[in-house]
N, C-alpha and C positions, 0 to 999 in steps of 0.2 A: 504494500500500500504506500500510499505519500502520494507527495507532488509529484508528476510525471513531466519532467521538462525536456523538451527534444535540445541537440545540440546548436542546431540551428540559429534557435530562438537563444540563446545565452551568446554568440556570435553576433545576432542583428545588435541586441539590446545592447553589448560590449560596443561593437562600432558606432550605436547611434548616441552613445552616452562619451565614448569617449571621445568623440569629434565635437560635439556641444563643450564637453569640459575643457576641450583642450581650445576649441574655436576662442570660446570665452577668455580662458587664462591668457592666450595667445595678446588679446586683444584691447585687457588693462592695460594701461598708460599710465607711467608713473610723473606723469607731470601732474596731471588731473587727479588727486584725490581721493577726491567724493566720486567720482566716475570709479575710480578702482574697489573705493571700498564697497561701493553697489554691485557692484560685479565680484566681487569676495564673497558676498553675502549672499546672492544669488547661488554661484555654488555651492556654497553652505546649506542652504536651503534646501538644493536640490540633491543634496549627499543625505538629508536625512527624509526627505522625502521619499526615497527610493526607499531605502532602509527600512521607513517607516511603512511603505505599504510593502516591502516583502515580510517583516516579521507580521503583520494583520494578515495577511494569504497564510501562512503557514499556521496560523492562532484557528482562523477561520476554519481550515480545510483538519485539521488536530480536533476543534468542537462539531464538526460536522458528524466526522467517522464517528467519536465519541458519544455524539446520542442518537448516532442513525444507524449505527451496525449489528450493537447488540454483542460486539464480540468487548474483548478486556478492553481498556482505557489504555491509550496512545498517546504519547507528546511526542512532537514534533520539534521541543526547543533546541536540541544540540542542533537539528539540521538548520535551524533558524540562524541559530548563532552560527553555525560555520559559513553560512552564503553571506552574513554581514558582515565578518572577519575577513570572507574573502570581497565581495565588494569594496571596505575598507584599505585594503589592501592595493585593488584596483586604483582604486584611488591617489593614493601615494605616492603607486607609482606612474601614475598621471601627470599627478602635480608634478615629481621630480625630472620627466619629461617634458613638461611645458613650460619649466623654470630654464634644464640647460637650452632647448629649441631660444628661448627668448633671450637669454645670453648672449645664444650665438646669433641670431638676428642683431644683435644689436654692437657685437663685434665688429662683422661684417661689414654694414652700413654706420661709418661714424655719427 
């Protein structure tokens, strides 16, 4: 039982999140701010956003089985906590690629 996720779909969502993350990061200006810190915050947002609705999917789909099946009681949290450990992860190393990319844009182009 569980969540059944095809490989596919953890590939779209990886490219479609990390082209946003990285677009975004790419895209702060460190002249401006208040532009950068909105844009900080945005991805912040959207790092627990995710988070947030994958730990409620696996809470969900954990309460579901557990009064619709009839069979023992199920959690689902380790599996929770490993896909946001590894999202997190993702993350990071997001960030640590959109920090040297931006670096070295900025080498580059005095």
């Amino acid at each position: 039982m569980g969540l059944k996720v095809e490989i596919y779909e953890i590939i779209i969502f990886m490219l479609v999140y990390g082209g946003l993350f990285l677009y975004t990061l790419r895209s702060i200006s460190s002249k401006n701010k208040t532009l950068a810190y909105i844009k900080s915050i945005f991805l912040i947002m959207l790092y627990v956003f995710i988070t947030t609705i994958i730990w409620f999917n696996y809470k969900a789909e954990e309460y579901h089985i557990n009064n619709h099946s009839g069979l023992e009681p199920i959690s689902f949290t380790a599996e929770a906590i490993v896909v946001v450990i590894s999202i997190s992860i993702y993350n990071i190393i997001l960030l640590l690629f959109g920090i040297h990319f931006k670096r070295k844009r900025h080498s580059v182009n005095p």
